[in-house]
C-alpha positions in Angstrom: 88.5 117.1 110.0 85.6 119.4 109.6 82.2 118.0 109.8 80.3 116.6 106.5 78.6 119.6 104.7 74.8 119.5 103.2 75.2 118.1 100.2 74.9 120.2 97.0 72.1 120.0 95.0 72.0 117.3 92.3 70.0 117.5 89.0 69.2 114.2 86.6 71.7 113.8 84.0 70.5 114.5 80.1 69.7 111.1 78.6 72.7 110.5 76.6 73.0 110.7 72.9 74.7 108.9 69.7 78.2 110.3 69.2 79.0 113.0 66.1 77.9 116.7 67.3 76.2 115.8 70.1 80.0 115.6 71.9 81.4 118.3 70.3 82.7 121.3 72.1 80.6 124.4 72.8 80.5 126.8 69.7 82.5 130.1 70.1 84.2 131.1 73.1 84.6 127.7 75.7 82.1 128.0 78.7 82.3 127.6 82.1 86.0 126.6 83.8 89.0 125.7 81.5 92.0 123.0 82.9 94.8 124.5 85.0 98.3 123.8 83.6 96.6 121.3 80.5 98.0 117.9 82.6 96.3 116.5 79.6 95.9 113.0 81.6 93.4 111.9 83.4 92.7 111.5 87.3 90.3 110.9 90.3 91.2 114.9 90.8 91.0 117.3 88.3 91.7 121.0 88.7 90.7 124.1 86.6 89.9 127.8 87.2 86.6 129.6 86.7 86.9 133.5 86.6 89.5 133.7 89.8 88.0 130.5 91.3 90.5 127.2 91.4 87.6 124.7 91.5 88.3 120.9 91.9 86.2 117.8 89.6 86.2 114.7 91.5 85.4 111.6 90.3 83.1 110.2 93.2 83.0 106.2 92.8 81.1 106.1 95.8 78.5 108.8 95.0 78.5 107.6 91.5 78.5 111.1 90.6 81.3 114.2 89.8 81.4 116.5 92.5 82.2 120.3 92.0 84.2 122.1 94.5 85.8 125.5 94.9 89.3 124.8 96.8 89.6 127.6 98.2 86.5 128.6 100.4 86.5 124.8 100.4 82.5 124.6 99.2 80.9 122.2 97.7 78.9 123.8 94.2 77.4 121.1 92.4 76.6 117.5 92.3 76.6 115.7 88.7 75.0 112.3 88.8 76.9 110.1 86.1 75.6 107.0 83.9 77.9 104.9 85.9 80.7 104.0 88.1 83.8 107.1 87.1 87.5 106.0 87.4 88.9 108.8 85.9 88.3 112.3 84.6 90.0 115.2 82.2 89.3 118.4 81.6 89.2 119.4 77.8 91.0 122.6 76.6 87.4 123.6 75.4 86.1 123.4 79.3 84.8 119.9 78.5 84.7 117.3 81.1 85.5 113.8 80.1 84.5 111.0 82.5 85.4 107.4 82.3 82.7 104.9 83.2 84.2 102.2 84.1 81.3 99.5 84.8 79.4 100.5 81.7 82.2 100.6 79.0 81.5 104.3 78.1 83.0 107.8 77.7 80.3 110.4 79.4 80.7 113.9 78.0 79.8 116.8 80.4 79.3 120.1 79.6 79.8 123.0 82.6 77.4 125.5 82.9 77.9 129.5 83.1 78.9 129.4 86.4 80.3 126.4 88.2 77.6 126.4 91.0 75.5 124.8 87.9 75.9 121.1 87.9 77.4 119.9 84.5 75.1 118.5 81.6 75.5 115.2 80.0 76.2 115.9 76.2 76.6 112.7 75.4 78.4 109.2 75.5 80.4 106.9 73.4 81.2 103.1 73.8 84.9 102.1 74.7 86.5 99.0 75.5 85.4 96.9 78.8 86.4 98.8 81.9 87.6 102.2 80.7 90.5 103.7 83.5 92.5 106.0 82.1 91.9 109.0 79.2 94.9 111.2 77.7 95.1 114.4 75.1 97.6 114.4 72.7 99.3 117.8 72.9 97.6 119.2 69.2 94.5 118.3 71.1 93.5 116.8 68.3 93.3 112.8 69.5 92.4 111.1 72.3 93.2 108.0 73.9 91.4 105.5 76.2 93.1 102.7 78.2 90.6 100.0 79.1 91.8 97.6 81.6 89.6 94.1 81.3 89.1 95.2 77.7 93.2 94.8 77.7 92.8 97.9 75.1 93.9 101.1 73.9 91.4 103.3 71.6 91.9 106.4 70.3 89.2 109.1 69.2 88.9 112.1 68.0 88.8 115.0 70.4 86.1 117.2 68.6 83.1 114.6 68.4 84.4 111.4 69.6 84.8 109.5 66.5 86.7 106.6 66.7 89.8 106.0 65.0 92.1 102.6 66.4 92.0 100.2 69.3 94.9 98.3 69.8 94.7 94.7 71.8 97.3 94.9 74.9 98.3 92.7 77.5 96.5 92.1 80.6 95.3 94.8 83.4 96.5 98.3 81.2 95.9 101.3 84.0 97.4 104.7 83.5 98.2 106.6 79.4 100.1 109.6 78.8 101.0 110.8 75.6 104.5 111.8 74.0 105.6 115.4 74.1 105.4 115.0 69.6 102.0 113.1 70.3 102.9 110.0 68.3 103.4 107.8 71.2 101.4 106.6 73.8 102.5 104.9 77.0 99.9 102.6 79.3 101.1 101.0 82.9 99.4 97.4 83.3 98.6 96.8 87.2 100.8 93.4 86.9 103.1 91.4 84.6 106.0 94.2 84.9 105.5 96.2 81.8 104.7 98.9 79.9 103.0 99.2 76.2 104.4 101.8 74.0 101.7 102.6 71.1 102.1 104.1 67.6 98.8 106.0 67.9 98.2 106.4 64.5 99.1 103.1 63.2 97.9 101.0 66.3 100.9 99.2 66.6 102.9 98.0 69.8 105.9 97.0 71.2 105.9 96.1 75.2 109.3 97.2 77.5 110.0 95.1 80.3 110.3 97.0 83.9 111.5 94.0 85.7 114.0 95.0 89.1 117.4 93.6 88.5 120.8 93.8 90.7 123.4 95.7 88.7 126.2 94.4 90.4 124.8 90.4 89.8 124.5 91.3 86.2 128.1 92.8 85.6 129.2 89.4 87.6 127.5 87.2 85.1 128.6 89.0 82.1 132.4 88.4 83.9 131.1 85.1 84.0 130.0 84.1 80.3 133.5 85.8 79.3 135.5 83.5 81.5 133.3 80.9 79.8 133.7 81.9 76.3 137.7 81.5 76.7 137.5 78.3 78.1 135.5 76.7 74.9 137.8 78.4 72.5 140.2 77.1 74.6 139.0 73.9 74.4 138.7 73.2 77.8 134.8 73.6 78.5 133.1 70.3 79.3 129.7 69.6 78.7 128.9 69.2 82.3 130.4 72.3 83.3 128.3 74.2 81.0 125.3 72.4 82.3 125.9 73.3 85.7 126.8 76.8 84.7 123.6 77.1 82.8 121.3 75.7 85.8 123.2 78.2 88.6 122.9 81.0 86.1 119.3 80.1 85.6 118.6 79.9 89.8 120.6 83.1 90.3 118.8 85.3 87.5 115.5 83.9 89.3 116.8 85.2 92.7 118.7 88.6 91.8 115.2 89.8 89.1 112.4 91.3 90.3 108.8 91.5 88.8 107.3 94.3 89.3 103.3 95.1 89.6 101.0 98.0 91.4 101.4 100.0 87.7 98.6 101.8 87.9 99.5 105.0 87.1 102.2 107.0 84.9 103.3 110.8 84.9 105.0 113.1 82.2 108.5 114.8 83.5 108.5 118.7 81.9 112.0 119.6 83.1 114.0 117.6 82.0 111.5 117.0 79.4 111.3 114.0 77.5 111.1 110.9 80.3 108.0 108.7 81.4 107.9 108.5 85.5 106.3 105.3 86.6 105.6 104.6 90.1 105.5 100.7 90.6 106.6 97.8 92.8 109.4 95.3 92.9 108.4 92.0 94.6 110.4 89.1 95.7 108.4 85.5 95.0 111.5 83.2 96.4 112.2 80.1 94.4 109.3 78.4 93.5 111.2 75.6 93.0 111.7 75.7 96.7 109.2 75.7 100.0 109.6 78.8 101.7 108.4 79.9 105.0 105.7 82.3 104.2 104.8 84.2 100.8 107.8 84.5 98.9 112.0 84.6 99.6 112.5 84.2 103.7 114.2 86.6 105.2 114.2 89.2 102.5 112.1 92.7 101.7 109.1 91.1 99.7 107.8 94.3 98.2 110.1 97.3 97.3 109.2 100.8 95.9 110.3 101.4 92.6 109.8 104.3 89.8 110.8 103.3 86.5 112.3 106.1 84.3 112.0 105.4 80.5 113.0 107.9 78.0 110.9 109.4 75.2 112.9 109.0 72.6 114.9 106.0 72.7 111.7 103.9 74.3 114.2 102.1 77.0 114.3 102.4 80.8 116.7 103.8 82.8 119.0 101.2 83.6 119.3 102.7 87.6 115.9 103.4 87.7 115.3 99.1 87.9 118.3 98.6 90.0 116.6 97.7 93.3 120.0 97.0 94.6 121.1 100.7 95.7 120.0 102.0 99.2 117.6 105.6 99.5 119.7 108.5 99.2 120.6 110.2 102.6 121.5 113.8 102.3 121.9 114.2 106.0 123.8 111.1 106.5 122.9 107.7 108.2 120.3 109.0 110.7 118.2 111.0 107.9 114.4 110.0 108.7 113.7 109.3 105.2 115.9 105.8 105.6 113.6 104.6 108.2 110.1 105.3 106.9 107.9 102.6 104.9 107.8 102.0 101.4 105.3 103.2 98.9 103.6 99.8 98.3 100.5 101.1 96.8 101.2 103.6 94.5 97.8 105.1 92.6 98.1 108.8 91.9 101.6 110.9 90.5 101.8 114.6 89.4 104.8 116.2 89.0 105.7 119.4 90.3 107.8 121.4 88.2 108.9 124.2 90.3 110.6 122.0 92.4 111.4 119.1 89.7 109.6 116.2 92.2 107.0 113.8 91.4 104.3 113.6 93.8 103.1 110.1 94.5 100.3 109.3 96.5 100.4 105.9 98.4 96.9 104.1 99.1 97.3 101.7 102.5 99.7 104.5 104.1 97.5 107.6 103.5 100.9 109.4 102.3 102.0 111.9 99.0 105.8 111.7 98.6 107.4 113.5 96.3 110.8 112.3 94.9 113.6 114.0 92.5 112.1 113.6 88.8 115.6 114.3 87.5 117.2 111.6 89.4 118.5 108.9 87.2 116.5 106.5 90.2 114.1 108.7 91.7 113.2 106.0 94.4 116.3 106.7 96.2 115.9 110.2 96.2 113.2 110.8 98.0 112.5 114.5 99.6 109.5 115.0 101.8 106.1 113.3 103.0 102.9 114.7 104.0 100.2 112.8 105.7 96.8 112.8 103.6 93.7 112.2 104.0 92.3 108.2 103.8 92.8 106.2 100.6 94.2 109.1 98.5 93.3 108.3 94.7 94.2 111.6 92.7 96.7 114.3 93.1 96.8 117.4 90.7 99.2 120.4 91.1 98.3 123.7 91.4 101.3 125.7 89.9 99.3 129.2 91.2 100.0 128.7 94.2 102.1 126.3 94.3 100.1 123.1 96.3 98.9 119.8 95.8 95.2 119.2 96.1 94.7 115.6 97.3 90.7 113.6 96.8 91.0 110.7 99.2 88.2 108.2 98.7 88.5 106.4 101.7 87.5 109.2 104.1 85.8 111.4 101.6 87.9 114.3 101.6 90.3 117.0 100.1 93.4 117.6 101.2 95.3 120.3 100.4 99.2 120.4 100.5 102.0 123.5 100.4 105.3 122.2 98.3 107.5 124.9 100.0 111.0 124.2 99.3 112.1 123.6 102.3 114.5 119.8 103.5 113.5 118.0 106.0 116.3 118.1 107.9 115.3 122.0 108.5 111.4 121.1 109.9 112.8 122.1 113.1 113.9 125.2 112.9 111.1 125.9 109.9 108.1 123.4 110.2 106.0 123.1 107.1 102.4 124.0 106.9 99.9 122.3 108.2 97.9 119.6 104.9 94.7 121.2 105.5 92.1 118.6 105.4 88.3 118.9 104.6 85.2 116.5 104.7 82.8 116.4 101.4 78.8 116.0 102.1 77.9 112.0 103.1 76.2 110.1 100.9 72.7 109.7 101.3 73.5 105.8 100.3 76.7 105.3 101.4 78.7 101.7 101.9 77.5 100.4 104.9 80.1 100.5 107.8 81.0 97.2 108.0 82.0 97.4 103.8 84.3 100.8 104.2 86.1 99.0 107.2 86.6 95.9 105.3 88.1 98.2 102.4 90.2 100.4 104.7 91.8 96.8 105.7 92.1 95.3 102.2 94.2 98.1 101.8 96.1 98.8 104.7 99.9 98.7 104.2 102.5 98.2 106.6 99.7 97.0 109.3 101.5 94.8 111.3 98.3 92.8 111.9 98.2 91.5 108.7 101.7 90.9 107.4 105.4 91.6 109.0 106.9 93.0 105.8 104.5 95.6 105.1 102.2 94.0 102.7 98.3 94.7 102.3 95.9 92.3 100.9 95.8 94.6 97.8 99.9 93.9 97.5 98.7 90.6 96.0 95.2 91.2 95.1 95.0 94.4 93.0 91.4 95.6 92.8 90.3 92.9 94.2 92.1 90.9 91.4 95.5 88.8 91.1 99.0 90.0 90.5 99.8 87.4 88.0 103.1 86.4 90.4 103.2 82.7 91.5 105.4 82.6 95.2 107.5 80.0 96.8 105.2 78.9 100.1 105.4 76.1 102.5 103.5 73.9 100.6 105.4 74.7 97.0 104.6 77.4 94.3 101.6 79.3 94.0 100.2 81.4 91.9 97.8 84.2 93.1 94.2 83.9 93.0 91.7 85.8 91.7 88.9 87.2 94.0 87.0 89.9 92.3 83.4 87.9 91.8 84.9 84.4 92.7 84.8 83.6 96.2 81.0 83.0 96.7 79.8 80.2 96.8 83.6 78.5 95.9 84.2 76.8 99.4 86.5 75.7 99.9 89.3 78.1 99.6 93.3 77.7 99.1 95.0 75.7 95.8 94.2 72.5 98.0 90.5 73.0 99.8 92.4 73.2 103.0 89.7 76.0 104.1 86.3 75.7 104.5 85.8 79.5 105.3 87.1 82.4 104.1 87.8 83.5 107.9 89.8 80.4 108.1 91.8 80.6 104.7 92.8 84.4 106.0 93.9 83.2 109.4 96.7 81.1 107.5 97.2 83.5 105.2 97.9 86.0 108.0 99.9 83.3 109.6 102.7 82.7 106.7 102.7 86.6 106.4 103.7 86.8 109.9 100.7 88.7 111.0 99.3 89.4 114.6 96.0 88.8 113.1 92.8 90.8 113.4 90.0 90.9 115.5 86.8 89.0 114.5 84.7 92.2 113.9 87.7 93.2 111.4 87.6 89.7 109.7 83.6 89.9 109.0 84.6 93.4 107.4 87.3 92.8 105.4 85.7 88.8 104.2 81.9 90.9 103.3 84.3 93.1 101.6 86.2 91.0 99.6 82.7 89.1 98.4 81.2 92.1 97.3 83.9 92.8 94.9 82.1 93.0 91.3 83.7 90.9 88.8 85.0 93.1 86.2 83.6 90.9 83.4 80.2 91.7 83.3 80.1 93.6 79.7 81.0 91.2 77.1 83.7 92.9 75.0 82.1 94.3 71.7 84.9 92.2 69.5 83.1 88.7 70.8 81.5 86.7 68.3 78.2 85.4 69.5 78.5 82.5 67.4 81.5 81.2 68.6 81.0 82.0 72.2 77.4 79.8 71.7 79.7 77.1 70.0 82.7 77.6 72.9 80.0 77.0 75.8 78.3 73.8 73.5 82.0 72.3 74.0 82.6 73.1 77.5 79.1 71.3 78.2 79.4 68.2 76.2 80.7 64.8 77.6 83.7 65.0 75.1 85.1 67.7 76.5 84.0 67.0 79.8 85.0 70.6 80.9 81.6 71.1 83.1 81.8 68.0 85.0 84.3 69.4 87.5 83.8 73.4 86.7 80.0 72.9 87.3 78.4 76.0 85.7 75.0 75.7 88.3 78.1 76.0 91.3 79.9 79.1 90.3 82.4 76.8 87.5 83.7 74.3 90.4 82.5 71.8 92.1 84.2 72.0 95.6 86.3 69.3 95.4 89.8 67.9 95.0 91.6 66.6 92.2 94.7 65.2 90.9 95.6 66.4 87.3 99.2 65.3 87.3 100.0 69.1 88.1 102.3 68.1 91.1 105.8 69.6 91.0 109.0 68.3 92.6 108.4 71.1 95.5 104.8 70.8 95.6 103.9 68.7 98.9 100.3 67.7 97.9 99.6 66.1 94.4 95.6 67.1 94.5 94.2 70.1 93.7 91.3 71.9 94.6 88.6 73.1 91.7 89.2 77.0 90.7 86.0 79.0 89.6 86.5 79.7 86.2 84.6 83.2 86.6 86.9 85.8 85.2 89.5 83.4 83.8 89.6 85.4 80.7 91.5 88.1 82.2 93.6 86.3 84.7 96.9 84.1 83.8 99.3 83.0 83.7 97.3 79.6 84.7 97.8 76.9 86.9 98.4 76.7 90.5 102.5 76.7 89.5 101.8 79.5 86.1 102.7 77.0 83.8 100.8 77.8 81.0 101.5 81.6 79.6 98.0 81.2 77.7 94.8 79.6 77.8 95.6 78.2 74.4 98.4 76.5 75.9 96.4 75.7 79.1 93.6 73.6 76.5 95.9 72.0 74.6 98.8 71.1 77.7 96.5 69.6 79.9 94.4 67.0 77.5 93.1 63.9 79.4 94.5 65.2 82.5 91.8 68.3 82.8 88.8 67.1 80.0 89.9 66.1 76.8 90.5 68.8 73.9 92.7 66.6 71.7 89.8 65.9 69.2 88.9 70.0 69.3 89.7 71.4 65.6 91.9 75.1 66.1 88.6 76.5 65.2 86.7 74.7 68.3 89.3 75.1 70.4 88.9 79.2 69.5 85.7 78.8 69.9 86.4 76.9 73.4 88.9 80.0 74.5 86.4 82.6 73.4 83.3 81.5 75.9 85.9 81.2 78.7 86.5 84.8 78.6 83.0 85.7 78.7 82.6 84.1 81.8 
């Protein structure tokens, strides 16, 4: 790579103002550079032209700042220091630059100068839900739309001044919005609990579509199956035993032959054929939990498969092929095509679509990879066409239809990489290799993460590492952002559900569902262990345990919907002796108290019956609960364990609202 640049120079943001006309859009004709080819979603990379200059917006989470850069002469122009942490950005018809702050719960409105050398100017900003990801124009440009992932939210605006309009409650971890080509309907990704939301934008309401794996040929058996059944009883000759055991083996088998599916953090918009919703995800494979496996999850099997769900605009329904996880990768140069023996997208976070060559460009964090696939394949999974080697943890992709390239920001390494989508199989890279991905390095930091942090992030993420797991798992399979994938596994000491790190593990010793750890080093040598892992060196377990303790907990802004009242009367019953909530989950200690405990939790596979203390930090956004995942809801967590975990019996619905409420500030 080239060597880091000076850095650009970097002016103080306006102080920002009160929605109304403070956001609106310049008067007259719209200044500065204007989007290139309107993706009308958001990303980490956004392009746009300026005179005859293709100029790239970057989303710095590191710098903490938007960074201006012309692609071509591959300069860095301006430096824009933001209120915040940015997750995404979008560039406005009107040559506005939307920003999503994601630790301070805000939209930041930038305006660009004459020319793009000028660093932008901070117009103003307007509150959103907790942890804003994701932004999305509706194609009148008259609406836009804000998915908030711990404020589990979708709000819209308007797009002149920002006004808001709805905000519709979701399900956990929402990511990635697009809009419908009539701009009625918007779609939002969740990072885990395998679906997606579908939104009547104007009305606020929802519906929620399952993208759960399935085997195609397992479900055509069973349907075979319940017939053969259903002539038996009108036959007469169906006992009540034999539809007992039917009922338990179709009960095991529909646990073994579905997937759930998680990593859906982002969505994409197919143009041709028009009218279907690509999105890039996971299938995993927990085992039985029922059962002790050997490791994390069914022995002997893929754990984590790629998947792209395909759900059409109109109907609102996947693509029944698109979920099969059953069919192999399509070979169009038989068995020995390269593409059959090369490692699966595990970490999907970015996904434009070409539409010159109908793909979808995917870019895979942990394998430093952008793979495009056929976006007018029934399963584009299996129809994979080439791969390009990017730069380190790439987080955005945008296309540039100009000239017909991908430009690539990869946080990891700090750099764009730029990528020609020439037509060209590669079966013929032979006789006609593909360009180089041309590669450059932005300006350091003048504070960057220390080194020890970026290698400890590097290895969080790092897929297909045989160090850390056989099948191709990264720490970040599991642990999303630092967070939980909602997925409880089969392991050799009975089911488990995931934990949640992000702003939990200090001062929480010991570590594991039974305090079998006193160290992190030592809980992530077994972890390592049951993934099959060759382990890491000691330098690279200080890195990656100081990484995973710096992990902010997402929770830090108490959602704007919170009643202070009833979170002040929630945290007087967690404290009392009724409850007796606080006498394990110790606020003064993180919300445990670092021991063991038996709460009559123990299942028939589970081969301890005591429990160690989980923090509590967070809990609001985690679940399903328990170390098995028992209970779907905290509600159903307060009122299924009384007098084995505190008492809420006596709690009115009211307290016990009250109760629920404080937990999810914490």
């Amino acid at each position: 790579m080239t060597p880091p640049k000076t850095p650009p120079p970097a002016v103080k943001a306006a102080a920002p103002r009160e929605p109304s006309r403070a956001c609106a859009a310049p008067s007259g004709t719209a200044k500065g550079a204007k989007p290139l080819a309107s993706p009308r979603a958001s990303s980490t990379l956004a392009l746009a032209t300026a005179g005859t200059r293709i100029i790239a917006y970057v989303a710095d989470e590191d710098g903490l700042a938007v960074q201006t850069i012309d692609v071509d002469s591959k300069a860095e122009l301006a430096s824009t220091p933001l209120e915040g942490k940015p997750s995404q950005l979008l560039v406005m018809p009107d040559g506005r630059v939307l920003v999503a702050i994601r630790d301070k719960a805000k939209i930041q409105v930038l305006e660009p100068g004459d020319k793009p050398e000028s660093p932008l100017t901070s117009k103003c900003s307007v509150d959103t839900a907790a942890e804003p990801l994701s932004i999305a124009l509706t194609p009148d440009d008259r609406t836009l739309v804000v998915a908030s992932g711990w404020g589990h939210a979708l709000t819209s605006f308007t797009s002149d001044v920002l006004t808001k309009k709805t905000e519709t409650s979701l399900a956990r971890e929402p990511r990635s919005v697009v809009v419908s080509d009539d701009g009625k309907t918007a779609f939002v990704s969740h990072a885990s609990g395998s679906k997606v939301s579908i939104i009547d934008i104007e009305k606020g309401s929802k519906t929620e579509l399952m993208v759960r794996g399935h085997n195609a040929s397992f479900t055509s058996m069973m349907k075979s199956e319940k017939a053969s059944l259903e002539k038996m009883r009108a036959a007469g000759r169906l006992t009540p035993e034999m539809e007992k055991r039917f009922a338990e083996s179709e009960k095991r088998m529909l646990a073994r032959m579905t997937r759930p599916s998680v990593q859906g953090f982002v969505l994409a918009k197919s143009i041709d054929p028009p009218g279907r919703i690509l999105a890039p995800q996971v299938f995993a494979d927990p085992g039985d939990p029922t059962e002790r496996a050997e490791g994390y999850g069914h022995d002997g099997a893929p754990t984590e498969t790629q998947s792209i769900a395909v759900i059409d605009e109109g109907t609102q329904q996947p693509f029944d092929a698109s979920l099969n996880f059953a069919q192999a990768r399509f070979s169009s140069a038989g068995a020995d095509d390269p593409r059959d023996h090369q490692a699966d997208c595990l970490l999907p976070r970015a996904a434009a679509v070409d539409t010159k060559n109908k793909t979808l460009l995917v870019s895979c964090l942990g394998t430093d990879e952008l793979i495009s696939f056929d976006s007018a394949a029934a399963n584009p999974t299996v129809a994979e066409k080439r791969r390009w080697r990017v730069g380190g943890g790439p987080t955005g992709v945008a296309v540039d239809p100009t000239k017909h390239r991908a430009v690539i920001w990869a946080q990891f390494d700090r750099a764009i990489s730029i990528v020609q989508l020439d037509h060209r199989d590669v079966t013929d890279e032979k006789k006609n290799p593909p360009p180089p991905v041309i590669h450059f390095d932005l300006a350091a930091l003048k504070n960057p993460p220390s080194a020890e942090l970026q290698l400890g992030r590097l290895l969080f993420h790092n897929a297909n590492d045989s160090r850390i797991a056989r099948d191709g798992r990264a720490c970040a399979s599991c642990h999303p952002d630092g967070r939980d994938d909602s997925i409880t596994w089969a392991t050799p000491l009975g089911p488990r559900r995931t934990m949640f790190l992000a702003g939990r593990v200090t001062g929480s010793a010991p570590y594991s569902w039974i305090g079998a750890e006193k160290t992190l080093h030592e809980h992530l040598a077994t972890t390592f262990d049951r993934l099959s892992g060759q382990g890491l060196r000691s330098l690279e377990l200080d890195a990656i345990v100081a990484y995973i303790t710096t992990l902010a907990p997402p929770n830090t802004i108490v959602l704007p919907t919170e009643d202070p009242k009833k979170v002040a009367r929630g945290k007087e019953i967690f404290t009392s002796s009724e409850a007796q909530c606080s006498s394990c989950h110790v606020p003064s200690r993180g919300f445990t108290d670092g021991e063991v405990h038996d709460v009559k939790s123990k299942t028939a596979s589970d081969k301890h019956a005591s429990f160690n203390t989980p923090s509590l930090a967070g809990c609001g956004g985690a679940g399903p609960w328990f170390h098995d995942g028992r209970y779907a809801t905290l509600n159903e967590l307060l009122k299924g364990s009384d007098g084995k975990m505190g008492k809420t019996k006596h709690l009115s619905d009211s307290d016990l609202d009250a109760l629920e409420t404080f937990l999810r500030t914490l």
